[in-house]
N, C-alpha and C positions, 0 to 999 in steps of 0.2 A: 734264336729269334731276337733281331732287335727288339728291346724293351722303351727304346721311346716311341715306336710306333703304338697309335691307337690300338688296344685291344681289344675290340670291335668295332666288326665291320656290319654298316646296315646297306643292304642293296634294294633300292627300291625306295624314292622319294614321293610316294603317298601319303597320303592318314596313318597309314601302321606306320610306312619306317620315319618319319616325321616326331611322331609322338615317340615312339621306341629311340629313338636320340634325343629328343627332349629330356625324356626321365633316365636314363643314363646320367646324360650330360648333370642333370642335377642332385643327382646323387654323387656325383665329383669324380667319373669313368667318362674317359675320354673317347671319343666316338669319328670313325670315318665314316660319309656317308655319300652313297652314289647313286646315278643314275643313268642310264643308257641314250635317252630322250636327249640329244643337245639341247631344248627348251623348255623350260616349264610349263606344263600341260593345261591347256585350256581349257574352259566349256567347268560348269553346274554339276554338271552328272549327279550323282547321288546327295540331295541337297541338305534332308532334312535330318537335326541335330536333336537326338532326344535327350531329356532330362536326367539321364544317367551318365550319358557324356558330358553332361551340360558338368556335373557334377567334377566328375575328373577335370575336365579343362582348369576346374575352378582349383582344385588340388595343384595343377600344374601352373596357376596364377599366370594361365592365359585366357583373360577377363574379358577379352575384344568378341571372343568368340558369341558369348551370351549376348554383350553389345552390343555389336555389328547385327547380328541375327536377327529378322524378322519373325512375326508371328505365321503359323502358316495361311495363305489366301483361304475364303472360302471359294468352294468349287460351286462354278451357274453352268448348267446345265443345260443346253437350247431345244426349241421345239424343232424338228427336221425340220433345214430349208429355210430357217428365221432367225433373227435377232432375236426373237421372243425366249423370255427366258422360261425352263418350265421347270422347275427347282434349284434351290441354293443350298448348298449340305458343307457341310463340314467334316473332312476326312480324318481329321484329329478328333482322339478321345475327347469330354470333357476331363479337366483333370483341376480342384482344390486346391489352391495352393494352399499348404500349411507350415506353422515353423519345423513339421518336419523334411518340407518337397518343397524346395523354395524354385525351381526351375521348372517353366512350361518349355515345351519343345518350341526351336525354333529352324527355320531355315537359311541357311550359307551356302553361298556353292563353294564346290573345294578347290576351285581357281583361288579365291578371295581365302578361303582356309589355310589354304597350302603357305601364301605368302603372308599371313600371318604367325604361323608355326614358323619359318624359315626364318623371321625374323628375332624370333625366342631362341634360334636355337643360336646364330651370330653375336647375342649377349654371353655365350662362352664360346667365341670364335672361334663356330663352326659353320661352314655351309656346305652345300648339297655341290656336289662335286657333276654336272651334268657332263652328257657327253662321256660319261666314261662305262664300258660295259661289263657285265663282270662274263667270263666265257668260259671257264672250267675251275674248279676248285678240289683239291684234296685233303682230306683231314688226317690228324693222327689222336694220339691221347694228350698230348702236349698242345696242339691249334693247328688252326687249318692255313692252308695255303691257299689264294684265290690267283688266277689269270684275267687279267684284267687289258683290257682294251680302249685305246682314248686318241683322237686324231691317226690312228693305223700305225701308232707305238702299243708292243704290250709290256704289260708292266707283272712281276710277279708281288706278290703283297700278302706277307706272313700275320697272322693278326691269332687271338687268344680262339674270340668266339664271332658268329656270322648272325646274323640275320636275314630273310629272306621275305623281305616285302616287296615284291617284285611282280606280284600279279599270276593272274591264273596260268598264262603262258607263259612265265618267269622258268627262269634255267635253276633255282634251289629246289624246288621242290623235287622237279623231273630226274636231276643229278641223283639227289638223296635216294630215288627211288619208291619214295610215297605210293601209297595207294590215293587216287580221285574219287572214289566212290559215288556213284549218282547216275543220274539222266540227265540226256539234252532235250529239251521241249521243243518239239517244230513246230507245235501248235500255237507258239508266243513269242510273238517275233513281232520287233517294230522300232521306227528311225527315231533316234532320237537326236540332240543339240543345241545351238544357239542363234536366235536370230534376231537382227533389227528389225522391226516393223511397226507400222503404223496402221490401226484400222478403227474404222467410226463407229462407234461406238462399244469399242471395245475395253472398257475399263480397267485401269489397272489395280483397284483393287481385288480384283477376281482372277481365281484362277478360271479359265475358261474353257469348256468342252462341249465338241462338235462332233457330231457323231456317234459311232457304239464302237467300244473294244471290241476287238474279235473279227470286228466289219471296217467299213472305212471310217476312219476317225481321226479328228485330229485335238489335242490338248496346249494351251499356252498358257503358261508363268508366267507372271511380269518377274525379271529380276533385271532392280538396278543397279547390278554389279558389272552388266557391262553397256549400260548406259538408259537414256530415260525412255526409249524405245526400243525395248531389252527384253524377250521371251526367253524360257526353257520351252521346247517345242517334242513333243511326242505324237507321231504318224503311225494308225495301225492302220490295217488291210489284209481281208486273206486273199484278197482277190490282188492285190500288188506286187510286184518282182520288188520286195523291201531291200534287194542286195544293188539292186541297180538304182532307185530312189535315192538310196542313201549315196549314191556317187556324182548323184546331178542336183545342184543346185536348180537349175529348172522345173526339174520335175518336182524338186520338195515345194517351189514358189507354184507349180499348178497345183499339186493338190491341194496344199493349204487355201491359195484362190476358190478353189471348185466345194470345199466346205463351207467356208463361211461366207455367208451372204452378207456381204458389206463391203465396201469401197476398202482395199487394202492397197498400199505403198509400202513397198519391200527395200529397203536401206543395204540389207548386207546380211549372208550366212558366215557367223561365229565358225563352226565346224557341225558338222554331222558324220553320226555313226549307226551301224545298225547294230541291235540287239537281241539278241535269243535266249530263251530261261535253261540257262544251267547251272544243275542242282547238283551241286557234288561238294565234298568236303575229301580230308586227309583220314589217314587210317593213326596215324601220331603226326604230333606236332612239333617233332624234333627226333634227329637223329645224332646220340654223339656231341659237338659244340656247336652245329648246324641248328637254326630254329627258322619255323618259316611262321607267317601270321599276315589274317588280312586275306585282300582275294587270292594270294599264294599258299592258302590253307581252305578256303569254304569259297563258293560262289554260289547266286541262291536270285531266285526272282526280288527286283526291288518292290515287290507290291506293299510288303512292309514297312520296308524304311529302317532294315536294321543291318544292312550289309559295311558301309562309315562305320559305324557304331557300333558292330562286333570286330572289326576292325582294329580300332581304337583300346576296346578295351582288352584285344589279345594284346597287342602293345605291351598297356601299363601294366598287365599281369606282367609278362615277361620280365619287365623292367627292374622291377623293386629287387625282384627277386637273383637275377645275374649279376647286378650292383651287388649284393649282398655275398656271393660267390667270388667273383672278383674282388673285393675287400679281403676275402679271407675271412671273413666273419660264419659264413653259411658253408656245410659241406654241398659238394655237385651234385649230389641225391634231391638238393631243395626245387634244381631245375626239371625235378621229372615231375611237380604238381605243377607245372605251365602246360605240359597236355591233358595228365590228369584233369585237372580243373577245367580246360576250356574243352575240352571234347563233349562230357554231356552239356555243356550250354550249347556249341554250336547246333549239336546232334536236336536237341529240341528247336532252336530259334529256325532249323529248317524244315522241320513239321511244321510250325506255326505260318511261317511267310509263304509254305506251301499249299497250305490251307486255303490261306486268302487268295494266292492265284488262283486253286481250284476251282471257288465259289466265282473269282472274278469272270473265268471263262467259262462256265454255267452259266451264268445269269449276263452275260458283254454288258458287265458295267464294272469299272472299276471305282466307284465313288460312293460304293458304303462305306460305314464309321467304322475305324477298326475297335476291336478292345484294346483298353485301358494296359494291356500285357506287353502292346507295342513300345512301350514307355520304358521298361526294361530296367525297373526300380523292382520286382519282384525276382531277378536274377539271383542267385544264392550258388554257393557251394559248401551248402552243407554237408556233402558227401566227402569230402578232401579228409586227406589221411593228415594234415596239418593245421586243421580246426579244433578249437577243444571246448563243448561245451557243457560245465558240471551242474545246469539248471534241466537240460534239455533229457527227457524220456528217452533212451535209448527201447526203438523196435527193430527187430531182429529182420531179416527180408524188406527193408521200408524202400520202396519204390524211388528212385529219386528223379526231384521232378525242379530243373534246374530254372523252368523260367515260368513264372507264376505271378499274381497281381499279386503286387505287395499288401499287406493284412499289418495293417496297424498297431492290434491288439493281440501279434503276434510275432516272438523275437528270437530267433536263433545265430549261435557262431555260424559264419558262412555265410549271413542276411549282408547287404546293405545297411551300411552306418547311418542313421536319421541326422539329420543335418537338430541343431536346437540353438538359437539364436537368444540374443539378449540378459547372459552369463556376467557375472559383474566381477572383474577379478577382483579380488584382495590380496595386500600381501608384500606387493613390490611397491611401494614408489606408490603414484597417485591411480585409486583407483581406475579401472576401464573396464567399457564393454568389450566381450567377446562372443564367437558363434566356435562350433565345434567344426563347422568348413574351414575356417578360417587359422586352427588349428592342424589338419590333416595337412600334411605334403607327401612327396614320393619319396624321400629319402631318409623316413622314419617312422616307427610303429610309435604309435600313441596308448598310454596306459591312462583309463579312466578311472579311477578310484572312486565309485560314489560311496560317501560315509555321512552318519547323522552328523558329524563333529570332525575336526579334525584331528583331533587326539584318537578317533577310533580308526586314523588310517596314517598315523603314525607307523606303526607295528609292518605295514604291507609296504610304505616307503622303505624304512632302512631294509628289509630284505632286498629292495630293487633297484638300489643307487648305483649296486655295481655295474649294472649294464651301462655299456658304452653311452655317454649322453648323444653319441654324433646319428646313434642309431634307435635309441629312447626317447619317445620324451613321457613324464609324467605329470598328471593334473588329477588335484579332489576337485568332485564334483559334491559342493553341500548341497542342502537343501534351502527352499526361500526361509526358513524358519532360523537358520545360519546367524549369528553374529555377522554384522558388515565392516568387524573393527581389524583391521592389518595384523598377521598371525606367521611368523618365523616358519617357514617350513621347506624341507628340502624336498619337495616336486617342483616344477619347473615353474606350476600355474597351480592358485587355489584359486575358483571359480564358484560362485552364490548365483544358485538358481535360480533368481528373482522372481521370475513367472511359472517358473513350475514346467516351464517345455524339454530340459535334458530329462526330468523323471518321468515325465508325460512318455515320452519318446524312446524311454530305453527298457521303459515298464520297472521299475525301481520304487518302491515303496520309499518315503522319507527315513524312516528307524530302520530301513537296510540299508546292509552292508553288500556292494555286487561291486566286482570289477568288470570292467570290458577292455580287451586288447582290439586298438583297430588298425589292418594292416595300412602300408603305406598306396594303397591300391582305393583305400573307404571299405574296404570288409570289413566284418567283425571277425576278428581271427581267432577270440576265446571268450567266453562269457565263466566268470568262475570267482569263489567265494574269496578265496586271500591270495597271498603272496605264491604260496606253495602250487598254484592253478596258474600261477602267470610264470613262475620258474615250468614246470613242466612242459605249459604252450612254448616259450621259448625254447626248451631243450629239444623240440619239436625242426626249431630253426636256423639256430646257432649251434658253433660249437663252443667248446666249454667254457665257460667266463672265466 
């Protein structure tokens, strides 16, 4: 095998394989990355970015995303037949922001996503190779072989490990031989796309809906992502040929006309597609050096808002941890918790978004409030055979229950990392603030050491200096009762809790002594007393130092 070719291959330039070369790439594994489509793919589609992605993006210090991002519209309601509005609701949870949840959900379409990923990942000169298909591939124990396709040249291309983000029709999964698991819904079918339009009195702060799901209806988004008379448009009907709608521009400009009662001037259809609920996932999420992730692993009604965004975060799982194997640092065993790990999340986040279609099509309304679980800060894998945690009650048969509103007052290995802002380093040089986001990247596990003092986390440093610094970092976390005076210490960071939010947040008493290991994904990877609990969680990851 030539060894200057990139060692992974990612197929499929969406949200999954987008992010999943991003965090390679920065972990310093160098990435080919393709796509079939000669162009990059248009239209909003799945817009909205919850606050746990929001999280990651910020790990991968693609900051535009949160930026760029708007809050979501409230949704006006009309009375049949009228501009009259007959309620205003809000389909977002409320959600507090706190120094531990510093991100509300916002919306992006993944036109404007895509080309801001694409642009992160050309800062290690890489880009998305379009036009090129991949059409059969073979693996062995050694790397896979893919056949690849690009202008009606094929190309054969020997690489270590693959990736398959490629979508639900995508050739890795089918290759591999997956199981899809699930049902197709015929009940839930409807056009969806983008359009220019103009109509009186139609505001763009509102999202707007005409009609009832289930019956004829039609919904508009203002997005001015592609211009200042710029909808996301959704057309239900059971009584409509939605296969033939979605192929005529005319027909979507009648019916949208025949809904809303108001003077409308049609500018130009973006693209339209139709859509049907189907619910199926993978039986594994890898086979071999093959990984697939994203709609080429789960497909699931969007009534949620979680399908981008389990996406995304099959990705950065993926990521940290193949970096880690390819280094040579981690044995290949480390890559069988990327299905471990994401199989009971997805397996619940499609109960949950099936739920909400359920009730949607009982009741033809899809604009009640979801729960606060939509948010996807209560996500855990506390189940993983590579968590370790020496605080947490071990129950024998403990049901596991991977997606759950996150409980403040409650903190387990496997939770989500609390963000804790307003940290005052001491130590190096002149003082500065710091936040514990701000801290976390993909291509390093982070060791927290909270101590009353520094001298009581002396003793848990020199056990841990050995570890690689390129793949550690370590920080004392004091308390605000701390000395503020500059103090020699081999962690990377000493940090004074001024306000009291990393012990608020990590549930840590002042006079304890707790460490936390946080993966490079924002998990808590171990919660444990000293040195001898962060060697064990490592030996968990690594091999021998």
């Amino acid at each position: 095998m030539n060894s200057t070719r990139p060692p992974v291959l990612v197929v499929g330039a969406g949200p999954a394989g987008l992010v999943a070369a991003l965090t390679l790439l920065q972990n310093g594994i160098p990435v080919r990355i393709i796509d079939k489509d000669p162009n990059p793919r248009i239209g909003q589609r799945g817009a909205g970015i919850m606050p746990r992605s929001l999280e990651l993006f910020n790990f991968l210090d693609v900051l535009e995303v949160n930026e760029r991002g708007k809050p979501p519209p409230i949704v006006r309601h009309y009375k049949p037949g009228t501009m009259e509005p007959l309620r205003e609701f809000s389909m977002a949870p409320h959600i507090d922001l706190t120094p531990a949840i510093p991100f509300r959900s916002k919306v992006l379409g993944q036109q404007l996503l895509g080309v801001i990923l694409q642009r992160h990942l050309e800062k290690f000169s890489c880009s998305v190779e379009m036009g090129t298909e991949l059409r059969s591939f073979e693996q062995s124990e050694e790397g896979v072989t893919a056949v690849l396709a690009k202008n009606g040249a094929l190309e054969t291309f020997d690489t270590k490990w693959m990736i398959g983000a490629d979508g639900a029709k995508g050739v890795v999964r089918k290759q591999l031989g997956l199981l899809f698991l699930g049902e197709t819904r015929d009940d839930v079918r409807i056009v969806t796309g983008d359009i220019c339009l103009k109509g009186v009195g139609l505001d763009r702060a509102y999202f707007h809906q005409f009609g009832q799901f289930q019956e004829r209806g039609v919904s508009l988004r203002p997005t001015d992502e592609i211009g200042e008379d710029g909808w996301q448009f959704f057309i239900s009907g059971g009584d409509l040929d939605l296969t033939k709608v979605a192929q005529s521009e005319e027909l979507i400009f009648e019916i949208i006309t025949s809904l809303i009662p108001t003077e409308v001037t049609f500018n130009k259809l973006v693209w339209a597609s139709e859509f049907r609920a189907n619910i199926r996932m993978v039986n594994k999420f890898s086979e071999g050096r093959v990984f697939v992730a994203g709609d080429a692993a789960h497909v699931h009604s969007p009534t949620g808002g979680q399908g981008l965004n389990s996406s995304v975060q099959d990705a950065f799982n993926l990521g940290w941890k193949l970096a880690l194997v390819e280094k040579r640092l981690a044995d290949k065993s480390l890559l069988e918790t990327y299905s471990a790990e994401r199989l009971p999340v997805i397996s619940d986040m499609l109960k949950m978004t099936t739920s909400i279609l359920n009730r949607a099509v009982k009741t033809k309304d899809v604009t009640f409030q979801r729960s606060p679980i939509v948010y996807m800060l209560g996500i855990n894998c506390r189940f993983s055979s590579i968590v370790l945690d020496e605080f947490a009650t071990l129950v024998e048969g403990r049901p596991i229950n991977a997606y759950e509103v996150p409980d403040e007052s409650h903190l387990e290995a496997g939770d989500r990392a609390p963000e804790a802002p307003d940290m005052l380093q001491v130590g190096r040089g002149e003082s500065d603030v710091k936040t514990f986001f701000g801290l976390y990247r993909p291509w390093y596990h982070t060791v927290l050491v909270f101590a009353p003092t520094h001298a009581d986390a002396i003793p848990i440093l020199g056990v841990l200096e050995a570890y690689d610094q390129s793949v550690v970092r370590l920080a004392v976390v004091l308390p605000s009762s701390a000395p503020m005076t500059p103090v020699a210490s081999p962690a990377d960071l000493v940090l004074v809790d001024q306000k009291g939010h990393a012990y608020s947040a990590y549930l840590v008493e002042s006079g304890q002594t707790k460490v936390f290991v946080i993966r490079p994904d924002g998990v808590i990877g171990a919660i444990v007393h000293g040195a001898e609990g962060v060697k064990k969680y490592f030996s968990r990851l690594f091999l021998d130092v």
